[in-house]
N, C-alpha and C positions, 0 to 999 in steps of 0.2 A: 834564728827564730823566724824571720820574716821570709827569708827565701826559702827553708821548709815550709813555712803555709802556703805560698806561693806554689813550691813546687806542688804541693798534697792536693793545692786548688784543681791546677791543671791538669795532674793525671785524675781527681777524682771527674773533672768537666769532658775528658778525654773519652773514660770508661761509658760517662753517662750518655754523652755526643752518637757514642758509634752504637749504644745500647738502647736507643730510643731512633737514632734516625735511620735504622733499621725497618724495624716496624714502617716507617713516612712512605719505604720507597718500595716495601713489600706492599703496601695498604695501594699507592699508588698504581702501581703496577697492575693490581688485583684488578681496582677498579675502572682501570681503563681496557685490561682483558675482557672483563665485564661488559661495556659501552660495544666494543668490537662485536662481540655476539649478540649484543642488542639491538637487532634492526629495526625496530618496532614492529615487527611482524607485518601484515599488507591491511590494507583497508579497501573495503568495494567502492566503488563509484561507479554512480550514476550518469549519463548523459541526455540533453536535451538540444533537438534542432528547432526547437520552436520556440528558444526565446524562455523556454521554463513552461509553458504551460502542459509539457508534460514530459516525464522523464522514465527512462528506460534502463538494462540492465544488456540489453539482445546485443549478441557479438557482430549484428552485421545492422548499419545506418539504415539502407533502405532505400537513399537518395542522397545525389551530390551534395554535401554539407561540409561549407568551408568555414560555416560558423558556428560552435557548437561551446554550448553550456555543460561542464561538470560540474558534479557535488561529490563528497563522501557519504556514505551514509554509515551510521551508529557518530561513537564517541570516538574522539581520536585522542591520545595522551597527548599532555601539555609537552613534553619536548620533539614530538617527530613531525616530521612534514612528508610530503608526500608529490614530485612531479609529475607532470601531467602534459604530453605534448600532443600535437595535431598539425601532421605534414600531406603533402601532396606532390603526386608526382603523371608525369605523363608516361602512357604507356602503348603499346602496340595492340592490346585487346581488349575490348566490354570484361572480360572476366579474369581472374586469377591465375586459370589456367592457361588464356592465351594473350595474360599480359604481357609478353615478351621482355625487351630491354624497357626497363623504367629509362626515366632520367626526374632528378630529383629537382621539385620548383622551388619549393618553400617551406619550413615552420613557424611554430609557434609555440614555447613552455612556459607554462603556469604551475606555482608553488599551493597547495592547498595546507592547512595545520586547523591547529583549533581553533584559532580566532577567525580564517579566512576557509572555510566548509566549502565552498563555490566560488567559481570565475567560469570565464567566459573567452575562447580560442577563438580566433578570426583570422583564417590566413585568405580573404576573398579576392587578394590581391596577385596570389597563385592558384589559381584555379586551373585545372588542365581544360586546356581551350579544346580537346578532342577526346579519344581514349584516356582512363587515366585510372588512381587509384589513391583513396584517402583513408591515411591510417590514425589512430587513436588509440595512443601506449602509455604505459607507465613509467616513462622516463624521459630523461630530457636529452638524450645520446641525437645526433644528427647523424641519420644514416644516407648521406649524399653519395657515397660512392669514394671518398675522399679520408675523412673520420673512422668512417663506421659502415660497411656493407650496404648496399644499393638492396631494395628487394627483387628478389627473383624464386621464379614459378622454375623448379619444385623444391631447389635444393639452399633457399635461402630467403626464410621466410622473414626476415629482418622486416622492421625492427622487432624485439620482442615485447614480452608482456602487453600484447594488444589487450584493446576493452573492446573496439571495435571499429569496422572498418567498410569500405565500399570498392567497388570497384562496377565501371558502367565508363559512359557516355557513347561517341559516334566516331566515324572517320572522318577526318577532314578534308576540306572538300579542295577537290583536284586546282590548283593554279589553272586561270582562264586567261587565253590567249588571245591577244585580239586581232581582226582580220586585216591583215594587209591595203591599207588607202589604196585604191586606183583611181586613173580618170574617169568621169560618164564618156559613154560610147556615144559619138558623134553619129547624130540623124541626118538619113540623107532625104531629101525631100522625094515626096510619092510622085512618080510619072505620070502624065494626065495621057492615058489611052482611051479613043473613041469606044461610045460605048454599044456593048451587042445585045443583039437580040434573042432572047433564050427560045428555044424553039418550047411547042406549047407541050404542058409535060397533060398523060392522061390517068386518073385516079386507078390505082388497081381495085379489082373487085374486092369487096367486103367480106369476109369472112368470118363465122361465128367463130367468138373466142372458145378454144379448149381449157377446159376446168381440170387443172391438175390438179391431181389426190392427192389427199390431205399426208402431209409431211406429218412425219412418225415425232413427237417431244422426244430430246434429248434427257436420258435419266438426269434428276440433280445430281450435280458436281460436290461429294464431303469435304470442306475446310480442313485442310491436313492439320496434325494437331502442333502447337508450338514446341520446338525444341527445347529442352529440358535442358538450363542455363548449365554452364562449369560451375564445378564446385568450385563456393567461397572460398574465402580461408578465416577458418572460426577463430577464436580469439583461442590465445594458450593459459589465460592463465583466470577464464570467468570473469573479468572486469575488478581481478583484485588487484590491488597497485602494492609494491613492496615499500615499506616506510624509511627513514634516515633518520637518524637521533641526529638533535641539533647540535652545535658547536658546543656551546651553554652546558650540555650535560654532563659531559665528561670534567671541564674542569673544576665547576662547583664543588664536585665532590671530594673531589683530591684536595682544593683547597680548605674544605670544614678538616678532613682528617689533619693535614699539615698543620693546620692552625692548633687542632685538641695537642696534638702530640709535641709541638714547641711550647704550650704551657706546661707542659707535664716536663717536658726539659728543664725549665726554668726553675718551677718547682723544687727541681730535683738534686739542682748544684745549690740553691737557696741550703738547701737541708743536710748537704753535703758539711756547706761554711760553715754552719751551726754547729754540726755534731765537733769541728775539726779544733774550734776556738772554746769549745766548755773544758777541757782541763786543761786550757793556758788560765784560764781564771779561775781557777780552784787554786792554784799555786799563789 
């Protein structure tokens, strides 16, 4: 009697086991397939070089800015975040086109989500002291040459998902040389020669001066017009940033399902035991 209930327990616990934890690790499964395709889509951001007093959207800074304010702007969902970097590098040209070999100085990433809409990048500590070039992306990748590709003009416009970027300053100014110490040249003292007597000189006759004709004005010289800069390099993706679902999301979910469906297990051999002992007590 007893090792038949027993047994009846365990295959009925068995059947139920493998007939409910089914469901747990399809459910789970689903929903972490789920989270995978849920990138949170992008969010636009904003930037500012002045501190916030006023904020822009334009793919190109304007001016060297090694300090630079983001926001997102709308709603952002409570599980995604959003990185945000701002690097610098030195370069061979004022422009994109004749930025030549980078070499990469510095960054700087900052996390945005719901709670935290804005921060503030400062890399003024890498500033290219000559030519150079400052990017402002959607991601926290370091593109040193090392990691992640160096940029270069044309065929590797690393990093990607800019929001916006510069490229400017000057050449740096040539190593000065200094001139070789000598000694002062030794003075020899002046000879004392008797002195002569200049014989008497006579004024040449006077002469009215000739008036030479009036010199012709040279036409005005036109200001050639300024060189029409290399093309930028615009942003690729309008200042949207792609989003990341938090750690948080994914297993929440899995664990509300595992939890409904271990009750519903328990439930289930409960009601098993029940049905299996009412005609041992009918007898």
């Amino acid at each position: 009697m007893q090792r038949s209930l027993i047994g009846s327990v365990a295959t009925g616990l068995g059947v139920g086991a493998l007939a409910l934890i089914g469901p747990i690790l399809v459910a789970g499964s689903a929903h972490a397939a789920d989270d995978a395709k849920n990138n949170c889509g992008s969010a636009r951001v904003e930037w500012s070089i002045d501190g916030g007093k006023t904020w822009s959207s334009a793919g190109l800074l304007g001016a060297l800015a090694t300090k630079v304010s983001v926001r997102i702007v709308g709603e952002v969902p409570k599980s995604c975040s959003y990185k945000v970097s701002l690097a610098a590098y030195s370069a061979d040209g004022s422009t994109w086109k004749t930025s030549g070999t980078q070499r990469y100085l510095g960054s700087k990433t900052v996390t945005l989500d719901r709670d935290h809409k804005s921060a503030a990048l400062d890399i003024s500590k890498h500033a290219p002291p000559c030519f150079g070039q400052i990017d402002l992306y959607g991601n926290d990748k370091v593109f040193d040459g090392k990691a992640n590709p160096l940029p270069h003009y044309p065929d590797a416009k690393y990093p990607l998902d800019m929001i916006a970027g510069w490229n400017g300053g000057k050449a740096c100014a040539p190593p000065t040389t200094k001139p070789p110490t000598t000694a002062p040249p030794t003075t020899t003292p002046p000879s004392t020669a008797p002195p002569t007597t200049a014989p008497p000189t006579t004024a040449p006759p006077t002469t009215p001066p000739t008036t030479a004709p009036p010199s012709k004005s040279a036409p005005p010289t036109s200001t050639p017009e300024a060189t029409p800069s290399d093309e930028q390099r615009p942003p690729s993706t309008a200042a949207n940033v792609p989003g990341r679902l938090a750690q948080t999301g994914a297993s929440s979910g899995i664990g509300r399902i595992a939890g409904a469906s271990a009750a519903v297990l328990v439930a289930g051999v409960g009601a098993m035991l029940l049905l299996r002992r009412r005609p041992n007590n009918s007898r």
